[in-house]
C-alpha positions as CSV (number, residue, x, y, z in Angstrom):
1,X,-23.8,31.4,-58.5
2,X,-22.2,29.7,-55.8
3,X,-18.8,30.6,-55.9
4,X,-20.1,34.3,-56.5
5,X,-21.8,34.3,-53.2
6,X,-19.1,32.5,-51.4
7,X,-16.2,35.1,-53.5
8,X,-18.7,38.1,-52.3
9,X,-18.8,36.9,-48.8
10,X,-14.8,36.5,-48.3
11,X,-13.9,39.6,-49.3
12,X,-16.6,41.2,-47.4
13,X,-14.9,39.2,-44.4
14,X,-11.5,40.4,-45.8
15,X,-12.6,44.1,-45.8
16,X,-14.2,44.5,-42.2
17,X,-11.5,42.8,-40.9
18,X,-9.1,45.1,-42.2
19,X,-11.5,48.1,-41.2
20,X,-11.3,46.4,-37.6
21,X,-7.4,46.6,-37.6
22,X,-6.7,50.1,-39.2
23,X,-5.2,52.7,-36.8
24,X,-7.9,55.1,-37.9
25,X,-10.9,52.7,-36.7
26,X,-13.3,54.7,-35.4
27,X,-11.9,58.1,-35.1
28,X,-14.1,59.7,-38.5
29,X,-17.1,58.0,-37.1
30,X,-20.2,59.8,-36.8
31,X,-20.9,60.7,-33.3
32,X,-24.4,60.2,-33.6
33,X,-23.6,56.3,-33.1
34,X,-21.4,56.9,-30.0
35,X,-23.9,58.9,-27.8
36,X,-27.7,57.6,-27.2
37,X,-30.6,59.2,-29.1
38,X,-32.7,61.5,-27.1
39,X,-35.6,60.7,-25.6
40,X,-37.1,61.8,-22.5
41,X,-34.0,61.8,-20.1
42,X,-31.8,64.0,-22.3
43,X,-32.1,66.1,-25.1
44,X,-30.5,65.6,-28.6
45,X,-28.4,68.5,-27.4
46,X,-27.1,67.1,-24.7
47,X,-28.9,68.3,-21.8
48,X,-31.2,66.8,-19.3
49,X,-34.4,66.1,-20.0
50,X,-37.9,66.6,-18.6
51,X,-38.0,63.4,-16.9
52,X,-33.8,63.0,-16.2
53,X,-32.6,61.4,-13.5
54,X,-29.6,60.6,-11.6
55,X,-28.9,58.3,-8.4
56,X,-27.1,59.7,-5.2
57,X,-24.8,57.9,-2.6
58,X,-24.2,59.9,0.8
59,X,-21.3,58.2,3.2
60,X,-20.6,58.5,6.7
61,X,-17.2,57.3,7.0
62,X,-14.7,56.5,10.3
63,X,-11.2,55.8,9.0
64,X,-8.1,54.7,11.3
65,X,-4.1,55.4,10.1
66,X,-2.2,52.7,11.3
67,X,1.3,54.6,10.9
68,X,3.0,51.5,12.2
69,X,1.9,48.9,9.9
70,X,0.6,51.3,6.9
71,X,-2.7,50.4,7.2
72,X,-6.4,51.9,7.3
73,X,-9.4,50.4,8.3
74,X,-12.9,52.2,8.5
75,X,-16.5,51.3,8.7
76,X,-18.9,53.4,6.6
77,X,-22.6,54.0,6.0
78,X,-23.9,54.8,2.6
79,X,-27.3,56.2,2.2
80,X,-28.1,55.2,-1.4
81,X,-31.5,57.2,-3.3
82,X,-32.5,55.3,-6.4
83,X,-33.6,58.3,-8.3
84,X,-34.1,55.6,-11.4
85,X,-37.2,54.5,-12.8
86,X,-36.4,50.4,-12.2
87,X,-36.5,48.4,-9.1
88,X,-32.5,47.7,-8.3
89,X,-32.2,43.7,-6.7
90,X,-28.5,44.2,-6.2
91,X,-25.8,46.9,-5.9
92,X,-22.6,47.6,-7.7
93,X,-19.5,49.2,-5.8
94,X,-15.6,49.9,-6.4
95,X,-12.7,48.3,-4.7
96,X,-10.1,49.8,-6.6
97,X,-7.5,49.0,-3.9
98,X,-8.2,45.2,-5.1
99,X,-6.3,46.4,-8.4
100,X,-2.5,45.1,-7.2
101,X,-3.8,41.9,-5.5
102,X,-1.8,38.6,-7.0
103,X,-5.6,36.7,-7.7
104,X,-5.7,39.6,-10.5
105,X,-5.2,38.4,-14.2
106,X,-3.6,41.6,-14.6
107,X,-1.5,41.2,-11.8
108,X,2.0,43.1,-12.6
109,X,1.0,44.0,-15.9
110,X,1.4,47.9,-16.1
111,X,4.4,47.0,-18.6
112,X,2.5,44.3,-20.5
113,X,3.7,41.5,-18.9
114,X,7.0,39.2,-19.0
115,X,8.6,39.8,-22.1
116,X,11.8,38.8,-23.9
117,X,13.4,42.3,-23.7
118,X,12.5,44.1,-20.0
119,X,15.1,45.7,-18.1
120,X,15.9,44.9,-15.2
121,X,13.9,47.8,-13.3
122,X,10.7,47.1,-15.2
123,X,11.3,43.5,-13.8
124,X,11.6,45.0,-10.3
125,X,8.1,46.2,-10.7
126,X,7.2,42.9,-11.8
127,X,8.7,41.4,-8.8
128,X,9.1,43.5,-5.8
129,X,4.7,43.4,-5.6
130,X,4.7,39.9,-4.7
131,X,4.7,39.9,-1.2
132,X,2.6,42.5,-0.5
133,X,-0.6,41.9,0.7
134,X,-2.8,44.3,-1.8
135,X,-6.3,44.9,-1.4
136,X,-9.5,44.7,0.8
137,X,-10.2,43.2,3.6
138,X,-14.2,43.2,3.7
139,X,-15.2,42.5,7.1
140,X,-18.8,42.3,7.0
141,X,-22.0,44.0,5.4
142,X,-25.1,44.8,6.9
143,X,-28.4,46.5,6.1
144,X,-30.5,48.9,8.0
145,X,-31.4,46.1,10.3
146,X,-27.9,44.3,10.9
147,X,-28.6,41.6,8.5
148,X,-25.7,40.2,6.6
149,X,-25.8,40.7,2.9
150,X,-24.6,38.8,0.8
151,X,-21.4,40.2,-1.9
152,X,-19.3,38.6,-4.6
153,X,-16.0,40.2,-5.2
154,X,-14.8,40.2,-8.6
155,X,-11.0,41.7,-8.6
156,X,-11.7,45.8,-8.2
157,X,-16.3,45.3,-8.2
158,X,-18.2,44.1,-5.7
159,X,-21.9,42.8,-6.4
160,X,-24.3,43.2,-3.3
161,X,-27.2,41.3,-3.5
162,X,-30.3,42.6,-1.7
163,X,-32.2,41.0,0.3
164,X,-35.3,42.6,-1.1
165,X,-35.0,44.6,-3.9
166,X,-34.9,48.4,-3.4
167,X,-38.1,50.3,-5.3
168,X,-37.9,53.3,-7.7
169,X,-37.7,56.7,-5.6
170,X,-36.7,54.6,-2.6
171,X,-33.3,55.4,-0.4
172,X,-31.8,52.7,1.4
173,X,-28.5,52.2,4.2
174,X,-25.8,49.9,4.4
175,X,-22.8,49.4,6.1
176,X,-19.6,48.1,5.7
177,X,-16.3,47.3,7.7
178,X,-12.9,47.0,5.9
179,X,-9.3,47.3,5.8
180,X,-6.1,47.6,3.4
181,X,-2.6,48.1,3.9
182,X,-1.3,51.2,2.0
183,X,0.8,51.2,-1.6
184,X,4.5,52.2,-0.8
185,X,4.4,54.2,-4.5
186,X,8.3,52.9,-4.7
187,X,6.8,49.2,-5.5
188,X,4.0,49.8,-7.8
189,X,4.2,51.7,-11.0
190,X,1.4,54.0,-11.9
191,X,-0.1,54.3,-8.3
192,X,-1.8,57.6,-8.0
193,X,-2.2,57.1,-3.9
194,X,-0.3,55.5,-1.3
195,X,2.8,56.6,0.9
196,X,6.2,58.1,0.4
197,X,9.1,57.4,2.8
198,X,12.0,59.8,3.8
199,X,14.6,57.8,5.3
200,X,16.6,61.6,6.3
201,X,13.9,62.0,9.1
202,X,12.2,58.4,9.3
203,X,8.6,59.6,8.6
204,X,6.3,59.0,6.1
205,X,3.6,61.2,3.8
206,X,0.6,59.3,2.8
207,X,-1.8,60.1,0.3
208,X,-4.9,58.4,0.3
209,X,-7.4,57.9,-2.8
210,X,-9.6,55.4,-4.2
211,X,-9.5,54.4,-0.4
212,X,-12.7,53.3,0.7
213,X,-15.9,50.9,-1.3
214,X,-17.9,53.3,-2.6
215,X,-21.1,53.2,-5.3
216,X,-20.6,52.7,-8.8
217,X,-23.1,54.9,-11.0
218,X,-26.3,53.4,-12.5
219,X,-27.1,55.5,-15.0
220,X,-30.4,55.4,-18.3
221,X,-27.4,54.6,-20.6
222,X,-25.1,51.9,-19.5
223,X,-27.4,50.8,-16.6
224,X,-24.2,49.3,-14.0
225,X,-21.2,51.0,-14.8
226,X,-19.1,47.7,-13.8
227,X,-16.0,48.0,-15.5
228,X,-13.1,47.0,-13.5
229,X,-10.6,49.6,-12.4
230,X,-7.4,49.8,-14.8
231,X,-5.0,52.0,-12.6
232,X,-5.2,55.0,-14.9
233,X,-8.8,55.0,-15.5
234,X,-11.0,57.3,-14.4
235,X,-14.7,56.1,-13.0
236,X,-17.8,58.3,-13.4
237,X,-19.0,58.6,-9.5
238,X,-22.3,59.4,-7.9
239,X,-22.5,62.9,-6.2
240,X,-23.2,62.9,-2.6
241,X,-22.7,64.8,0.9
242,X,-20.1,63.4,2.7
243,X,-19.3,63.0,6.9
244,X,-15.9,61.3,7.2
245,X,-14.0,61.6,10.7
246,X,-10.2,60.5,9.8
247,X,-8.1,59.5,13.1
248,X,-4.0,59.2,12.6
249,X,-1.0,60.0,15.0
250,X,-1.5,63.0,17.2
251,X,1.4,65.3,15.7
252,X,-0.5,64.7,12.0
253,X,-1.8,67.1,9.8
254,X,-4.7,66.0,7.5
255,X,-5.4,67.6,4.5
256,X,-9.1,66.7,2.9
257,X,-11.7,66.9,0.9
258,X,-14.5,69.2,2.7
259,X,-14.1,71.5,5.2
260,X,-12.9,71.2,8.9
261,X,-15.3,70.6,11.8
262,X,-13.3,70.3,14.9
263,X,-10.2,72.7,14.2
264,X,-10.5,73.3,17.7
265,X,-9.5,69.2,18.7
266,X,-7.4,69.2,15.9
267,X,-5.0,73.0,16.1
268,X,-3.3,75.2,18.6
269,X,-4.9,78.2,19.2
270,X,-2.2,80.2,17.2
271,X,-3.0,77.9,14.2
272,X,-6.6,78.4,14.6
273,X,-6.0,82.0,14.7
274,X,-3.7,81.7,11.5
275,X,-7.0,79.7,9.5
276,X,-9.4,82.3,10.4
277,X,-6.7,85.4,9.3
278,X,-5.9,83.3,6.1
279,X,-9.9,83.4,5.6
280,X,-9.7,86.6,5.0
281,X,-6.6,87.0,3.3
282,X,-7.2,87.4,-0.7
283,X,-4.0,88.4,-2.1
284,X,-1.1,86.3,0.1
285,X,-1.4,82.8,1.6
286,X,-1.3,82.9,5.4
287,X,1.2,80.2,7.2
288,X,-1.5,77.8,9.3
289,X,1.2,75.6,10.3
290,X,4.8,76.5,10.3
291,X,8.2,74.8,8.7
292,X,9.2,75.1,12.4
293,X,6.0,73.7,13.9
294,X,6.8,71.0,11.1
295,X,10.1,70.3,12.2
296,X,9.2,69.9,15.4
297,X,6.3,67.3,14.7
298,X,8.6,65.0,12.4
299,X,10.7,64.9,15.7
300,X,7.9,63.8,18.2
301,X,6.4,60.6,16.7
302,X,3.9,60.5,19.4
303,X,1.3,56.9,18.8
304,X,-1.6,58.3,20.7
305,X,-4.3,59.6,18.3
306,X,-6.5,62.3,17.4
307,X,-9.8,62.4,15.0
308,X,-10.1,64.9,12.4
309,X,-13.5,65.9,11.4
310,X,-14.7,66.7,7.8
311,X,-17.7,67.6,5.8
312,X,-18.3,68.1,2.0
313,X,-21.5,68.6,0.2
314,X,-22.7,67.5,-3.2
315,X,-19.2,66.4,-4.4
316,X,-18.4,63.2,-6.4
317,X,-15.5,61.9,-4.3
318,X,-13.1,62.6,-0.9
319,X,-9.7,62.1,-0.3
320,X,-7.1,62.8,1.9
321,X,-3.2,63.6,2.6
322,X,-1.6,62.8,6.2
323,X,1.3,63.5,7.6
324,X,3.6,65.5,10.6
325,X,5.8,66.9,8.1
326,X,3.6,69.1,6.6
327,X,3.6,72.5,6.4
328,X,0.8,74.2,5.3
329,X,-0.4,77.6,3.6
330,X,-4.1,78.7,3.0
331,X,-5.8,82.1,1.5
332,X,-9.1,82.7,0.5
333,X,-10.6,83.5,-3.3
334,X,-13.6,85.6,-4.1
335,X,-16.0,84.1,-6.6
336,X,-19.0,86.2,-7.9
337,X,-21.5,85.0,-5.7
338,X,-18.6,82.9,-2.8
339,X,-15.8,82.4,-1.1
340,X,-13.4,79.5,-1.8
341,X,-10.1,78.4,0.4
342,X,-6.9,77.5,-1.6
343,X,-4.6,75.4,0.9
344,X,-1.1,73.7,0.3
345,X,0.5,70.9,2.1
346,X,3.9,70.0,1.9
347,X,7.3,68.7,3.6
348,X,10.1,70.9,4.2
349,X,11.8,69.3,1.3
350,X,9.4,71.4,-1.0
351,X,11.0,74.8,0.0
352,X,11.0,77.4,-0.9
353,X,9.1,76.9,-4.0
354,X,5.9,75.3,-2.3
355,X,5.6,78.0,0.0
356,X,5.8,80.6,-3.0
357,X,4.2,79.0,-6.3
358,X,1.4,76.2,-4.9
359,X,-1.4,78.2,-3.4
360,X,-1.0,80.7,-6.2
361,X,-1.3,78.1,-8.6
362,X,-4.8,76.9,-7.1
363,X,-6.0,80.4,-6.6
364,X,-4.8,80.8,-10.6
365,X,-7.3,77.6,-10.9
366,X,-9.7,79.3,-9.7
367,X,-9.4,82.5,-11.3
368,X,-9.7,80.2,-15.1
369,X,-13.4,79.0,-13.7
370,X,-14.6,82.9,-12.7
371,X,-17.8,83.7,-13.9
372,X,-18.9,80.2,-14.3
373,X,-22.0,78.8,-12.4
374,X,-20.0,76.3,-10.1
375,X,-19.5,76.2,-6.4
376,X,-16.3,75.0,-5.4
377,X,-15.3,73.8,-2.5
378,X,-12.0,74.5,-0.3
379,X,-9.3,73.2,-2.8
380,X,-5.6,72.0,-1.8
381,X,-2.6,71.1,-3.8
382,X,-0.4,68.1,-1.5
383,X,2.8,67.3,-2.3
384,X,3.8,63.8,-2.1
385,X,6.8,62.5,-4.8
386,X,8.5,66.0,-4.9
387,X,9.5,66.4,-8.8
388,X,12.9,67.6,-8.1
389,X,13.8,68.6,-11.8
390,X,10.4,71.0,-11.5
391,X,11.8,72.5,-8.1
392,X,14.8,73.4,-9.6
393,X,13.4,74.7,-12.3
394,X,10.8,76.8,-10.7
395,X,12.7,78.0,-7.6
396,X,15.6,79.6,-9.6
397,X,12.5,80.9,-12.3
398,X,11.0,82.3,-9.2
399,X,14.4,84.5,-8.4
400,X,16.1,82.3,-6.3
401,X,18.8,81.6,-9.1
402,X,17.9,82.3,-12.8
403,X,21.4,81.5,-14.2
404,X,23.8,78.9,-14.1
405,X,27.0,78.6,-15.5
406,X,25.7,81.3,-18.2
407,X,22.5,79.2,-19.0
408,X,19.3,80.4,-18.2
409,X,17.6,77.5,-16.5
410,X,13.7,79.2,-16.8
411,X,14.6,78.0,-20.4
412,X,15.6,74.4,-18.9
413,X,13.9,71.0,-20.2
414,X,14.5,68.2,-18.3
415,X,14.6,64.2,-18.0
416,X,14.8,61.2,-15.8
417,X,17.6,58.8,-16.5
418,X,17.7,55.4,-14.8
419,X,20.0,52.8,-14.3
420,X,20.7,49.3,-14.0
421,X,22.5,48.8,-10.9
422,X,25.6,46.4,-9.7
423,X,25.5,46.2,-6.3
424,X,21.5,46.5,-5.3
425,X,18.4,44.9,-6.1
426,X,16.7,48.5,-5.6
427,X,16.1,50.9,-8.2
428,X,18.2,53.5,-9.3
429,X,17.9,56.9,-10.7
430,X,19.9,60.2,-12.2
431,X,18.3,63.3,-13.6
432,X,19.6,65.5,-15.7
433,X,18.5,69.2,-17.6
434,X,19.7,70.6,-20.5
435,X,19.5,74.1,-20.5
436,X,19.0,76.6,-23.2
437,X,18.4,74.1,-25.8
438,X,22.5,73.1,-25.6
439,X,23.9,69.4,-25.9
440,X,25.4,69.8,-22.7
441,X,23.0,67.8,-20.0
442,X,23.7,68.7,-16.7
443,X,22.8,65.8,-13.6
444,X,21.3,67.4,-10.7
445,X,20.4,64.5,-8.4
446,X,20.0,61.1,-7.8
447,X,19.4,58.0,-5.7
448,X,20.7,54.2,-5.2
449,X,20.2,52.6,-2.2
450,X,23.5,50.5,-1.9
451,X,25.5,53.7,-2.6
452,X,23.4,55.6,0.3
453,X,23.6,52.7,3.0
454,X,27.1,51.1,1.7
455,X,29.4,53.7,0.9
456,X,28.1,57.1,2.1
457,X,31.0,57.2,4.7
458,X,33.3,56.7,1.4
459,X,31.9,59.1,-0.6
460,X,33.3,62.5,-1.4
461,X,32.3,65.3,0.2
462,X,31.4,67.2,-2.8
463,X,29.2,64.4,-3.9
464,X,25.3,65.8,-3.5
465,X,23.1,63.3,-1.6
466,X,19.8,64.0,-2.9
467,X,18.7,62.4,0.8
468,X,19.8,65.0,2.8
469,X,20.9,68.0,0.5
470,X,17.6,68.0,-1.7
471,X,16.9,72.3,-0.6
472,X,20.6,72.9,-0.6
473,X,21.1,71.6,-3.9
474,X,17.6,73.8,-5.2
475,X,19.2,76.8,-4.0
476,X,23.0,76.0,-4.8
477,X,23.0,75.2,-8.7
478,X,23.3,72.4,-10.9
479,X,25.6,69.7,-10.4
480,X,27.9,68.6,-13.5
481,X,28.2,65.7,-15.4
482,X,31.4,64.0,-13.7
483,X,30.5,65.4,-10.2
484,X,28.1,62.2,-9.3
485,X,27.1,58.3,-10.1
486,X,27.4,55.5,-7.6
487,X,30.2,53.2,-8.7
488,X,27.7,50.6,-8.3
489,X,25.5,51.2,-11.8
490,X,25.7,51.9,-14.9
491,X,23.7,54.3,-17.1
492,X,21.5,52.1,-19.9
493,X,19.0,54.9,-21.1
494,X,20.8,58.1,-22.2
């Protein structure tokens, strides 16, 4: 009887453990045991209940751009309503710019760490992160009354202990001070913020996300949604009205979450003019700011600053785009019951297909949502990396060239090749497109950084340099095969 039991209960082990390891684990599950039963906060169907509840975070944010050093700091005020039934002690919030900080266990692991076969630009990403000094700064915070409060950082969470506990249906305010220096995206893989550089015209265009501490949600289910921030994964976030004043270089245009306070501090009077036209402009976007006026800014470089004023109402997050080489775009979309503002921001390199295709993609956003019971609020689309293999694509689809070479390139696919290079430590890249389903591949851009700083002067004249010649080559064609590749690296992934 003994052996029986101990037989039955080793291949019961054996057989959960091999129900724990099969690919299929989970996915025919019933998903009555993923979601919580009803009870009085929701309904079996899904929908809020009689007594349902849900916690609010409002923020009153100042923000600084520190073009020179790629920095923002800020102090903010959060106004925090515990809709819950339960008495809160301490406080849960996000510091999702901690995620790239060396103290991290995952530090450099978006490629799963060192491992016998990397090449060497996966390495670079491993490597080139080292030195720079990732995540918050938390100066102080305070409560209502200026007393410090106590907070222990763990990598991207931060618990707040209160100093008395806040009571059901009660709202609270805290501040907080801090500062980060900004993710160059060349140095960390899978960064969905941070700043671009173009070298042809020495300015920069930053995107700004997960950028300041704000609440995680508390919620009947999970309680503290605590989880720590994984690059790609996406937090559930409290909703909340939001006051955020942004200051950065005078010759900057911000694009933001929320709608514009002060365009009178912020725009010329022609650009105002241009806003209020484009707000009643419903089948064309409007030019608010110029590819000339753009020019002109990227030229000027001015260090005194101006303070761009936003507010947004009931939404979940805010975030924001800054730079002088923006040009922007704007027309208005009519809903059933409002009005909503589709925007674009982009650099000249973006032309023409920015300037023809964004906006209408957002207002074709839009137009997929008509009908439905949502308020949406003014909605932009920035540029930051510009896709050049999309460009292409799209500019010659939009008429500029539809053929190449006999090949229809709207029937193009497309794909990044990189290299391993000789002569640098940087990264190096080709493109390529195949059109029309052929085995011919066609390159149509590039970058190394030895090639560009070493032996531009050498190099051909015919040789494209995406740095400079990024609109000429939209416009111009394709370049082939044998036209292009820095001596200095050789192609590993074909």
């Amino acid at each position: 009887m003994k052996h029986l039991l101990i037989l039955l209960i080793a291949l019961f082990s054996f057989s959960t453990s091999q129900a724990q390891t099969q690919p299929w684990q989970g996915k025919f599950e019933p998903i009555d045991n993923m979601i919580a039963p009803p009870n009085t906060y929701r309904t079996a169907s899904g929908a809020p209940g009689r007594e349902y509840w849900q916690q609010r975070a409002d923020y009153k944010i100042k923000a600084t751009l520190d073009e020179k050093n790629n920095m923002i700091s800020g102090e903010e005020t959060i106004t925090y309503h515990n809709n819950s039934p339960d008495d809160l002690s301490y406080l849960w919030i996000q510091l999702e710019q901690n995620v790239n900080k060396k103290e991290n266990p995952d530090f450099g692991d978006a490629f799963g760490g060192v491992r016998d076969n990397m090449s060497t630009r996966q390495m670079q990403f491993l490597t080139r992160a080292i030195d720079f000094p990732a995540g918050y700064t938390i100066k102080y915070i305070k409560d209502n009354s200026g007393n410090e409060m106590k907070a222990l950082v763990n990598n991207t969470m931060m618990k707040v202990m209160l100093n008395e506990p806040l009571k059901s249906g009660s709202t609270m305010n805290f501040s907080m001070a801090w500062s980060y220096h900004i993710t160059d995206r060349s140095m960390f893989l899978l960064s969905r913020e941070g700043y671009e550089y173009f070298p042809e015209d020495d300015n920069t265009v930053y995107l700004i996300a997960h950028w300041f501490p704000r609440m995680a949600v508390y919620s009947d289910t999970e309680g503290w949604q605590n989880q720590q921030f994984q690059r790609l994964g996406e937090f559930a976030l409290e909703f909340g009205d939001y006051e955020v004043e942004i200051s950065v270089p005078e010759d900057h245009i911000v694009a933001s979450t929320g709608r514009l306070q002060n365009s009178e501090s912020v725009l010329s009077k022609k650009q105002r003019q241009r806003l209020a036209q484009a707000e009643k402009s419903f089948d064309k976007p409007i030019m608010i700011v110029t590819p000339e006026e753009a020019t002109s800014n990227e030229k000027s470089k001015t260090t005194k600053l101006k303070t761009w004023k936003f507010h947004a109402e009931n939404v979940r997050d805010f975030a924001f785009a800054s730079s002088r080489k923006f040009i922007w775009d704007a027309q208005n979309h009519e809903f059933s019951d409002h009005n909503t503002m589709a925007m674009s921001f982009y650099p000249k390199e973006g032309l023409p297909v920015w300037s023809e295709e964004s906006t209408k993609a957002v207002v074709a956003a839009f137009e997929q949502v008509t009908g439905k019971k949502i308020i949406i609020p003014p909605h932009f689309d920035v540029t930051g990396a510009i896709g050049v293999a999309i460009l292409a694509k799209r500019s010659m689809a939009a008429g500029q060239k539809t053929r190449f070479k006999g090949f229809d390139v709207r029937n193009a696919t497309y794909k990044l090749s990189r290299f391993i290079c000789q002569g640098c430590t940087n990264h190096c890249e080709i493109r390529r497109v195949k059109i029309d389903g052929e085995k011919k591949s066609l390159y149509y851009g590039g970058r190394c950084e030895k090639w560009e700083t070493d032996d531009r002067k050498k190099a051909d004249n015919n040789i494209p340099n995406l740095f400079n010649k990024r609109t000429e080559m939209l416009m111009e064609g394709f370049v082939e095969k044998k036209a292009w590749k820095p001596a200095c690296c050789q192609i590993i992934d074909f």
